[in-house]
Every structure is written in structure tokens, then in C-alpha cells.
C-alpha positions as CSV (number, residue, x, y, z in Angstrom):
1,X,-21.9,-25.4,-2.7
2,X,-20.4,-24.4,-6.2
3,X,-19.1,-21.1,-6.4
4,X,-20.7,-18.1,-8.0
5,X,-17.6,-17.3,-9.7
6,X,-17.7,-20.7,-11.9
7,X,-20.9,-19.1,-13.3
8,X,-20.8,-18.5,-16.6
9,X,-20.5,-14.6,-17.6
10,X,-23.5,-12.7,-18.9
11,X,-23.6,-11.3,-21.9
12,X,-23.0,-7.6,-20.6
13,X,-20.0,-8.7,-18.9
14,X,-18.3,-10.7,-21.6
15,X,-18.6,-7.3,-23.8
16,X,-17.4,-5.2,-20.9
17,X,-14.2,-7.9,-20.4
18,X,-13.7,-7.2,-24.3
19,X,-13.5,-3.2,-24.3
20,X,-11.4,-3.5,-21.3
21,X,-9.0,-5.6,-23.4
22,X,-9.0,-3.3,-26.3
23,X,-10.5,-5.3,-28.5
24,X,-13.5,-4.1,-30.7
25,X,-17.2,-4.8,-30.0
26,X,-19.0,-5.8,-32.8
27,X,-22.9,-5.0,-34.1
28,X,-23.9,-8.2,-33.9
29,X,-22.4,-9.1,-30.2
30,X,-20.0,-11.5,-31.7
31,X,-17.7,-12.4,-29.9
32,X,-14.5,-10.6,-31.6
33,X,-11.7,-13.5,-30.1
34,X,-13.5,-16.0,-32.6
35,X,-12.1,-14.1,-35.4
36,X,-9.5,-15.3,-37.4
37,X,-7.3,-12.1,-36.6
38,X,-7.1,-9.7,-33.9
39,X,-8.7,-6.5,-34.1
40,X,-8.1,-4.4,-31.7
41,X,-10.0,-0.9,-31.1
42,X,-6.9,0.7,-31.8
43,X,-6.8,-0.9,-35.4
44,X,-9.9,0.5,-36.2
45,X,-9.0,3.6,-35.2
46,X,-6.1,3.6,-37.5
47,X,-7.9,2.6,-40.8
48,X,-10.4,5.1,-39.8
49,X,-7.8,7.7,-39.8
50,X,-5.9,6.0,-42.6
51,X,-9.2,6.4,-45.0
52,X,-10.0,9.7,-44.1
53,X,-6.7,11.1,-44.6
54,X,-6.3,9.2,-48.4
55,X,-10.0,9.1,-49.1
56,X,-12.1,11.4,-47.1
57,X,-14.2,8.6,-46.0
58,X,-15.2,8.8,-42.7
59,X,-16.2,5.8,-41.0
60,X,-18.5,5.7,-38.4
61,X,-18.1,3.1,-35.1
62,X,-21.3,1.1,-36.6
63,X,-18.7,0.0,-39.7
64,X,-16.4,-2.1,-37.4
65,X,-17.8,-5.7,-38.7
66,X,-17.9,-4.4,-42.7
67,X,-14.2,-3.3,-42.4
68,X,-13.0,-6.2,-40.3
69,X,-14.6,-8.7,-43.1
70,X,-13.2,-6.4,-46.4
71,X,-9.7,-6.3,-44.7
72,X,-9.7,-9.6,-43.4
73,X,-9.2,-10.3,-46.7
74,X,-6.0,-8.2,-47.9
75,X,-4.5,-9.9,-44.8
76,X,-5.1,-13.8,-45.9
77,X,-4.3,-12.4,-50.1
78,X,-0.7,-10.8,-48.7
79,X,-0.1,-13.4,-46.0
80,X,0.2,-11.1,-43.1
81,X,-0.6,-12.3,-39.8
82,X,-2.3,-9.4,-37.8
83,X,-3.7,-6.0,-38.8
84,X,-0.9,-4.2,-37.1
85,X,1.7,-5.5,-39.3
86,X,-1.1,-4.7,-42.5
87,X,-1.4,-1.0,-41.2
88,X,2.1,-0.8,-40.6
89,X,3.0,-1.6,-44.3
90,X,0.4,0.8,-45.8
91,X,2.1,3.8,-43.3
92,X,5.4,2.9,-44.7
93,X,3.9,4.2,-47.8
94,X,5.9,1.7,-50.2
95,X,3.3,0.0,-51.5
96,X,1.4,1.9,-53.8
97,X,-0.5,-1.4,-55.0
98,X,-1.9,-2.2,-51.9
99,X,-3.1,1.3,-50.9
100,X,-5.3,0.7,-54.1
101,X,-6.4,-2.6,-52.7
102,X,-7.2,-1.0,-49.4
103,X,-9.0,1.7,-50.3
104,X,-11.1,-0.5,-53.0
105,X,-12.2,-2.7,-50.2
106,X,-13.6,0.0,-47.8
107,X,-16.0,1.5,-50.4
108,X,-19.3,0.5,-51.1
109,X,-20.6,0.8,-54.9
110,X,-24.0,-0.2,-54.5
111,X,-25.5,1.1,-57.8
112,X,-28.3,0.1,-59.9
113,X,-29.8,1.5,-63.9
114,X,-32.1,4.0,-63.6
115,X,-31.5,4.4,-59.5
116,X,-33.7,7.4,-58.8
117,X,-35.2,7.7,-61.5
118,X,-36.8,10.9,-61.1
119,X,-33.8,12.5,-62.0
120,X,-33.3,11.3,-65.4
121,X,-36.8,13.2,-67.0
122,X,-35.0,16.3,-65.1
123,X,-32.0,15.7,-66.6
124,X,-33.6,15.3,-70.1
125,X,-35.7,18.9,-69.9
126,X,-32.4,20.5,-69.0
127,X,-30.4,19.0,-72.1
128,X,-33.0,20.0,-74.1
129,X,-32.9,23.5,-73.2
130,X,-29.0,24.1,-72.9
131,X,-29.4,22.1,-76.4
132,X,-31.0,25.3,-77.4
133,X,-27.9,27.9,-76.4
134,X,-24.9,25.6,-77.2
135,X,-24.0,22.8,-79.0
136,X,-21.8,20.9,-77.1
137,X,-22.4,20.0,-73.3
138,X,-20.0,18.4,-70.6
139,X,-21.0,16.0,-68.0
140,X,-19.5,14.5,-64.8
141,X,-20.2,11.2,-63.3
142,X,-18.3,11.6,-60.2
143,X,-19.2,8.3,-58.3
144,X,-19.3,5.9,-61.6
145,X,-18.9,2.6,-59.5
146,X,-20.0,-0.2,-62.1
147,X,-21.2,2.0,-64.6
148,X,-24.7,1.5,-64.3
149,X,-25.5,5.6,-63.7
150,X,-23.3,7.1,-66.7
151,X,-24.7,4.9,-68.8
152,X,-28.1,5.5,-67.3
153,X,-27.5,9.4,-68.2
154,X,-26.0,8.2,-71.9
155,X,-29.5,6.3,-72.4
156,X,-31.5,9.5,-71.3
157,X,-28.6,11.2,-74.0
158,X,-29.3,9.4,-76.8
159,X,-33.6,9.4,-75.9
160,X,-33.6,12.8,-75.6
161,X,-31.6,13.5,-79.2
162,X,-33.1,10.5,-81.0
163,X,-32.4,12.7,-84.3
164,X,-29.0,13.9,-83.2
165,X,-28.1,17.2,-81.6
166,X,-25.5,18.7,-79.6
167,X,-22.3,16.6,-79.0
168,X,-22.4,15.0,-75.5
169,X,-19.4,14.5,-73.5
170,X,-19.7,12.4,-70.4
171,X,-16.6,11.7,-68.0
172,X,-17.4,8.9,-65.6
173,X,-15.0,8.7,-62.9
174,X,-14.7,6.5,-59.5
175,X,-11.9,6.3,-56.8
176,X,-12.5,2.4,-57.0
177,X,-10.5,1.2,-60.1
178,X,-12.0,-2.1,-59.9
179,X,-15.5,-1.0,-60.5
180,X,-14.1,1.6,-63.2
181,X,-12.6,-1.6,-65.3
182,X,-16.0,-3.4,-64.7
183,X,-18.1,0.4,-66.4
184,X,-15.8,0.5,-69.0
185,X,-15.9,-2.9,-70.9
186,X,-20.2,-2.4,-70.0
187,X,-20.9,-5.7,-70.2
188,X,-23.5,-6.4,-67.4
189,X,-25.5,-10.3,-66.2
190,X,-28.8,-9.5,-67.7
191,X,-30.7,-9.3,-64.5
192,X,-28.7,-6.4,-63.6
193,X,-30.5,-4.8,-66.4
194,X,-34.0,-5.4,-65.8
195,X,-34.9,-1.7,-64.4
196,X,-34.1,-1.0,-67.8
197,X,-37.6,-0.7,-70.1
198,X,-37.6,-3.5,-72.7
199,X,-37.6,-0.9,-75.5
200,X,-34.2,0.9,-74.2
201,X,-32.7,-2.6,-73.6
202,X,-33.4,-3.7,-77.5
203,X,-32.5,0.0,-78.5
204,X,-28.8,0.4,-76.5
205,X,-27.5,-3.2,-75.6
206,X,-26.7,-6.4,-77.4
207,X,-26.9,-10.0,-76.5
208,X,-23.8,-11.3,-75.6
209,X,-22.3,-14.4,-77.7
210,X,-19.4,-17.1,-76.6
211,X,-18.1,-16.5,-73.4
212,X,-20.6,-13.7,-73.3
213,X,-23.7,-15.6,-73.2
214,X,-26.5,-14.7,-70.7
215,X,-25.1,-11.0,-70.8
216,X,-26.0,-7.7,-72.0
217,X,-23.6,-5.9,-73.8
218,X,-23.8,-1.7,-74.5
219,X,-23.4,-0.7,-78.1
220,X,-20.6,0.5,-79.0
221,X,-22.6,3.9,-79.7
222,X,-23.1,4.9,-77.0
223,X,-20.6,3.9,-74.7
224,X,-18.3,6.3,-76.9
225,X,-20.6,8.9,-75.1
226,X,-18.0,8.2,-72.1
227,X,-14.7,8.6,-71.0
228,X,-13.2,7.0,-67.7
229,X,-11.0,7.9,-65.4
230,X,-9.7,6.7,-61.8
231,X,-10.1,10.7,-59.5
232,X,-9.8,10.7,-55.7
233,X,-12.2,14.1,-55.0
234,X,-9.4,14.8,-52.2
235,X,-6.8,15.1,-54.7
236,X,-5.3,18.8,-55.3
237,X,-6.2,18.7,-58.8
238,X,-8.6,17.5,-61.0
239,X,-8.0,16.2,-64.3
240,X,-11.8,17.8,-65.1
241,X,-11.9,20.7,-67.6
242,X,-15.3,23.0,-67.4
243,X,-17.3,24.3,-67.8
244,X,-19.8,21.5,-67.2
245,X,-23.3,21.7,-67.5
246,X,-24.5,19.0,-65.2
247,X,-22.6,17.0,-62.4
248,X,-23.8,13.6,-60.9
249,X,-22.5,13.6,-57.3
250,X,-25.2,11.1,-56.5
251,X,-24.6,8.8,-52.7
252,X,-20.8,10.0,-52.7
253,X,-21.1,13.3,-50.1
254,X,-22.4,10.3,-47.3
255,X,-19.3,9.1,-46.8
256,X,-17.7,12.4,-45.8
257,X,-18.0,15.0,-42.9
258,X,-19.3,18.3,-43.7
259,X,-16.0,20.3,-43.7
260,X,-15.0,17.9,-46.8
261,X,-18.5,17.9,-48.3
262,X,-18.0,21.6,-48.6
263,X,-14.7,22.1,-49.7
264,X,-15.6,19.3,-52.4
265,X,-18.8,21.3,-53.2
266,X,-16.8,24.7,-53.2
267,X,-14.4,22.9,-56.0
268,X,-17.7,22.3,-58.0
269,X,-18.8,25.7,-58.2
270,X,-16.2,27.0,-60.9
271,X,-16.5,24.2,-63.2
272,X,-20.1,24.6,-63.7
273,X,-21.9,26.5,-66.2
274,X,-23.8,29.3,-64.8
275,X,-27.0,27.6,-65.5
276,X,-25.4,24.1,-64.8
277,X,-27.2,21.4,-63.0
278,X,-25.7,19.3,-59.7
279,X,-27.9,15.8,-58.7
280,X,-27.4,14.7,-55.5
281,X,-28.5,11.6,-53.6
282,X,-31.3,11.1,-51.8
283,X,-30.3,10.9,-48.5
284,X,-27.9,13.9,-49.1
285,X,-28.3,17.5,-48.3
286,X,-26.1,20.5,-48.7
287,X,-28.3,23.2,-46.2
288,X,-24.5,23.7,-44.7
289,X,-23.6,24.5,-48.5
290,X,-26.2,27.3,-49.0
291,X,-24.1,29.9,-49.8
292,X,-22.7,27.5,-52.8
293,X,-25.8,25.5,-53.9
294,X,-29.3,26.3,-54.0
295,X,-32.0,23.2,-53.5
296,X,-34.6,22.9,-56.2
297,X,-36.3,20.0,-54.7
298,X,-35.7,16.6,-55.5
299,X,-32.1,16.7,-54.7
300,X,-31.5,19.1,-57.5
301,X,-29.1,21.8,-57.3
302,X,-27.9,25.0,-59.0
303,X,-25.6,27.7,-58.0
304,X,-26.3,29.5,-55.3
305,X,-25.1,32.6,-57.2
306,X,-28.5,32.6,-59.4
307,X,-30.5,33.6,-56.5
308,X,-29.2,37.1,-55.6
């Protein structure tokens, strides 16, 4: 009679074999020793802390597959053979290329024209009546990715001054400085622009030529509208003067815990204009933030100040 042992193991048991070796458990029940590399629980844990400390990302345990597939990558591009010897060259802190690299492969710039677009008709009744007080008014894109949003808010710019008006300054900034190359040469595959209404497509982009064929290309007018500029929100200082009268902090406060949402939010508070705007993302709320921001539905907010 054959043994019970030469069974093969269930699938409850292989996972349980693979914590108790220290390796990392994946989503999908993959098995992790099919992967080209090892990763080890413990590697996770260091990129997690890694991230949070530079970026003020925080990972949750659900991202083990996403980051084992982004950094899988920076280990075949530098020829390093496990993602010990990766971590241990980012801690040595030598290598300020690479800490680029790895931070640009841990965040996610899904982004789209137009993306909630019931902010932009919000956005458009409030230029028009700080319009009305002052004559030049500041802007903040603060999660630009590919530039599909600050140009988004430029179009709903130039719509809502079709005369001319006020001078509009939009910075558009994005800790990913790949994505911030991409927004500011703003030449996008044209079915990445087909949220946009055909008359704003004939009205702010051109049809690229040459090598540009098949793309859609934003006039030069209004992409001088926007400035760009690589800023990590963690960083000490901000190369953002105030005051601003609107701030687009749309799907970024999701990727940190509340005690850095707030003390990003609490940063906010003294650039904007009394009166200024903030637009947050849908899935976001600031309820924690109440003493800073007050909601006005939608995932609107102004100053918390105004109410009392």
C-alpha cells in the first residue's frame, strides 16, 4: 500500500510550507518558487518601508504581485541577481539614479482627459468668479502623471475665457519624472484623446505629421498655460509659491496613511487663497482633516477656516 506521505500536497499546505519559508504568498496563489527571483517576505517588507520613508506610499500586503513584477524589472535592467542585493544598493544611498527608477516603478499613473468630469464645470464657475476680484490666478496640479488632467483644467482655462481674461498660471507637478517628460512634450495616441468632445479636440490639438502621425498634438497655446516640475509632497520644501486659488490633489492622498494625508493637507492650507478651491478624488475623503478642509460635496473642498 502506497504511502499517504507520497500524496501530493493540497493547496492549503503548499501556501502554509511557503510562509513558513519566508517567502511571500501571492494574490493569485502562484506559486512564488516559479519566479525568476526570490522574494522573500522580508523583501517586501523592506520596499514597503523603503517607499514610505522616500515617498509616503504606503503599500498594502494585497500589492505583493504588482511590486514583485515592477521590480523584477530593475533587477534584469541592472543585472543584479536577487532583491537583497537590489535593496541593499538603494540603502547604500549611492545611487541616486536608481532611487528615481525605483520609485517610478512603484507608482501607478492611471489618468485619463476629462477623468471626473464633474469637476471641471466647478472648476469653471469658480474661475469665473475669482476672475471677477483678481486678475491673475495660480493653480496646482499635484499628481500630473501624463498630463492628461493639467491639460484637462487648461482646456476648461481657455473655454471659460474664450475672449481672454485673467492670466492663468498652472504648475503641473508629479514625483514620477517619466510621466512628467511624457505631459510636457503633450503629444498623446489619438485614442487616448477620445473623452475629449470633437469640438475641444479641433479647437486645442493638432494632428501630428512625420514621425508624429496617428497623434494628437496640444497647441502650443495652451500648453504655455503650464509649467512642470518633478516635487516629492514629503519633501521639506516646496518649490510652490501661493497664494493659489485652486489645487488638484486628485487619486494622490490613496496612497498614503492618514498621519501623512494630514500633514500634506496642513501644508496646503497656507498656500491657498482664502476663497481657494482643493478637488480631491473620488474615492478620497479628508473627515480626519475637518479642522483643515471643509467638504462641499463632490469631493470639493475649501478651508475649513470659512466656516466659523
Amino acid at each position: 500500500m502506497v504511502a499517504d506521505a507520497k500524496k501530493p500536497l493540497s493547496l492549503a499546505q503548499r501556501l502554509a510550507a511557503i510562509r513558513q519559508n519566508g517567502a511571500v504568498v501571492t494574490q493569485t496563489g502562484v506559486d512564488p518558487s516559479c519566479r525568476e527571483f526570490e522574494f522573500k517576505a522580508s523583501d517586501f517588507e523592506r520596499i514597503r518601508k523603503l517607499i514610505y520613508d522616500h515617498a509616503g506610499i504606503s503599500l498594502s500586503p494585497a500589492k505583493q504581485d504588482m511590486v514583485y513584477s515592477r521590480l523584477a524589472r530593475r533587477l534584469r535592467a541592472t543585472g543584479m541577481k536577487s532583491f537583497a542585493q537590489y535593496l541593499d544598493h538603494l540603502e547604500q544611498g549611492r545611487d541616486g539614479a536608481e532611487w528615481e527608477r525605483f520609485v517610478n516603478s512603484l507608482t501607478t499613473n492611471l489618468t485619463s482627459f476629462f477623468r471626473e468630469p464633474h469637476h471641471f464645470p466647478i472648476l469653471a464657475n469658480h474661475l469665473r468668479k475669482v476672475a471677477a476680484q483678481r486678475r491673475q490666478i495660480n493653480i496646482w496640479c499635484c499628481a500630473a502623471s501624463t498630463g492628461e488632467e493639467p491639460y484637462s483644467i487648461a482646456m476648461t482655462v481657455a473655454d471659460t475665457f474664450p475672449s481672454g481674461g485673467p492670466q492663468v498660471s498652472i504648475l503641473c507637478s508629479d514625483l514620477d519624472t517619466n510621466v512628467l517628460a511624457v505631459a510636457e512634450k503633450g503629444v498623446y495616441p489619438r485614442e487616448r484623446t477620445d473623452k475629449i468632445p470633437q469640438e475641444q479636440l479641433k479647437r486645442y490639438f493638432l494632428k501630428g505629421t512625420g514621425s508624429q502621425e496617428g497623434m494628437a498634438c496640444v497647441r502650443p497655446e495652451l500648453r504655455r498655460m503650464l509649467t512642470f516640475r518633478q516635487i516629492n509632497l514629503l519633501e521639506p520644501g516646496w518649490p510652490v509659491k501661493g497664494p493659489l486659488d485652486v489645487i488638484f490633489c486628485r487619486n494622490v492622498m490613496i496612497y498614503f496613511d492618514k498621519p501623512t494625508q494630514y500633514k500634506i493637507l496642513s501644508r496646503f492650507v497656507p498656500l491657498l487663497q482664502p476663497d481657494g478651491l482643493m478637488f480631491a478624488g473620488h474615492s478620497e475623503s479628508f473627515l480626519h482633516a475637518s479642522d483643515l478642509f471643509r467638504s462641499l460635496g463632490k469631493t470639493v473642498y475649501e478651508l475649513a477656516r470659512k466656516a466659523g
